[in-house]
C-alpha positions in Angstrom: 128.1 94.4 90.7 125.7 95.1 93.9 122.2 95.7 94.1 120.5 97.7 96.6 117.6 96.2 98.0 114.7 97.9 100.1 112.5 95.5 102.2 110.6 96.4 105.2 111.9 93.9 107.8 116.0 94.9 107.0 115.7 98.1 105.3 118.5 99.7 102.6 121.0 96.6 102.6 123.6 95.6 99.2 123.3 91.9 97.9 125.2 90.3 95.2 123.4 90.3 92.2 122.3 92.1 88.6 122.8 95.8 89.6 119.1 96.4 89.7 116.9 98.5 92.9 114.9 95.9 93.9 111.8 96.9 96.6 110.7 94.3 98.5 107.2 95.1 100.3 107.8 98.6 100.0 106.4 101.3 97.6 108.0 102.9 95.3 107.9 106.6 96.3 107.9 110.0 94.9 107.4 113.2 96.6 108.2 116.9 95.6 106.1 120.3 96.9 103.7 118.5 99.4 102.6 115.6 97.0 103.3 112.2 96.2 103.1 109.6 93.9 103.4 106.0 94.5 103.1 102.6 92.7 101.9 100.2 94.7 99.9 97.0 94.8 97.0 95.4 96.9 96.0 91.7 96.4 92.7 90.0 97.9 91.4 86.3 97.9 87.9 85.7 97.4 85.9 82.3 97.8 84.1 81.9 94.5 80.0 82.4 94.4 77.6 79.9 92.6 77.6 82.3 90.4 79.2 83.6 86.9 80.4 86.8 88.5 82.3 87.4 91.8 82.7 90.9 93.1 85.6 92.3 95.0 84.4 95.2 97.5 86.6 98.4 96.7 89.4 96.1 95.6 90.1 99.6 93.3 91.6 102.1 96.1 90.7 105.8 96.5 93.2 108.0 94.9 94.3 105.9 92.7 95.0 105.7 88.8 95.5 101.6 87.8 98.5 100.4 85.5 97.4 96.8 85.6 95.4 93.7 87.4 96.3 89.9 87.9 94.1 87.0 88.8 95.4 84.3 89.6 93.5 80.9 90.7 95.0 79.8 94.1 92.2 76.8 95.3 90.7 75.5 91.8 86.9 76.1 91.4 84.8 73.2 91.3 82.4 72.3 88.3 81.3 68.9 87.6 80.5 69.2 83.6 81.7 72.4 81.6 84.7 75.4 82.5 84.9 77.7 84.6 87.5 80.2 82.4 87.7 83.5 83.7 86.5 85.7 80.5 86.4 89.3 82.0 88.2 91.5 84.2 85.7 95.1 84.7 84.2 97.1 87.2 81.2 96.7 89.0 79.1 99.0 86.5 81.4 98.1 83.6 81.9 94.1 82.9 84.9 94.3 80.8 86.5 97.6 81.8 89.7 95.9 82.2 89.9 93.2 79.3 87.3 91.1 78.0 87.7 87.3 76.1 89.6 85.7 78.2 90.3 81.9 78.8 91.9 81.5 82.0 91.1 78.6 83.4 89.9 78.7 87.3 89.9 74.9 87.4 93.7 74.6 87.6 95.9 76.0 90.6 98.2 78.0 89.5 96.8 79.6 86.5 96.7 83.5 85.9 96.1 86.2 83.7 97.8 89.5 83.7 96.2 92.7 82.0 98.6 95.8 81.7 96.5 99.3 82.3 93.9 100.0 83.5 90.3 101.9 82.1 91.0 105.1 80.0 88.8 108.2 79.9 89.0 109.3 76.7 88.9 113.0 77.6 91.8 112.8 80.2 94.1 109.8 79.5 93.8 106.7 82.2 90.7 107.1 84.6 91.4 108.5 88.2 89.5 107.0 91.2 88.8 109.4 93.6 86.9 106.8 95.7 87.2 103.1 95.9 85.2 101.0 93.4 84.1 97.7 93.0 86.2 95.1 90.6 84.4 92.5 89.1 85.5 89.1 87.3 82.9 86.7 84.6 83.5 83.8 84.3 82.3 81.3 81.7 79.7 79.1 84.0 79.5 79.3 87.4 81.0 76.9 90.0 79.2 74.0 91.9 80.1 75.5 95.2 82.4 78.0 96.8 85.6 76.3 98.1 87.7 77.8 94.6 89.9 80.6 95.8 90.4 83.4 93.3 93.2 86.0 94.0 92.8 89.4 92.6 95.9 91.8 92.4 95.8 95.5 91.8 98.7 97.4 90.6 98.3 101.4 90.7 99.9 104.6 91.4 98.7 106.4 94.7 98.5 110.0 94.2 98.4 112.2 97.6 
């Protein structure tokens, strides 16, 4: 059975495969009466701080509702005596918005932890940014210095 694959450098092409729609650096889509939704993702690498926070600048886009995050430890973090686990995942105003008591470890390449949804208001189901915000990772102690290089994905539905 064929698949259909979508990628932005050859567009709609078949391969051999499972049968499944794969998209390949392209959004999935939806549109109907002037709007759209879309799931997409957005990724950013950050040096780590001497410190045991490290803050991603509107790493949460505008118009966006989030399904899920991934951070992932891509230069290990240096610390001579002790951890440096990644504990939360939150928001700039709320530490452990995303998930909180973690272990990841940063000192290991490699290493990564996935959290599935994001923040819900409890008055109207998961949280709608209107603007950007601020993500936000704690980790255990802080590193020595800054050459560990954390990678923070965002995965979210785009509403227009």
């Amino acid at each position: 059975m064929v698949k259909v694959v979508v990628d932005d450098r050859r567009g709609l092409v078949q391969e051999s495969g499972s049968g499944n729609m794969v998209l390949d650096n392209v959004p999935l889509q939806v549109k109907s009466n002037g709007g759209s939704v879309a799931l997409k993702s957005v990724s950013t690498d950050l040096n780590v701080a001497t410190a045991t926070t490290l803050e991603y600048p509107s790493a949460i886009p505008a118009n966006s509702i989030v399904v899920g995050v991934k951070v992932t430890c891509i230069t290990p973090a240096v610390r001579a005596g002790g951890a440096v686990n990644l504990t939360d995942i939150g928001l700039d105003g709320t530490a452990d918005a995303f998930d909180t008591s973690l272990t990841a470890n940063m000192k290991i390449a490699g290493t990564s932890a996935i959290i599935g949804a994001g923040p819900v208001d409890t008055a109207a189901g998961f949280k709608f940014y209107a603007a950007a915000d601020d993500a936000l990772l704690t980790f255990s102690n802080a590193p020595d210095d800054t050459v560990g290089v954390i990678r923070l994905t965002v995965y979210y539905y785009e509403l227009s």
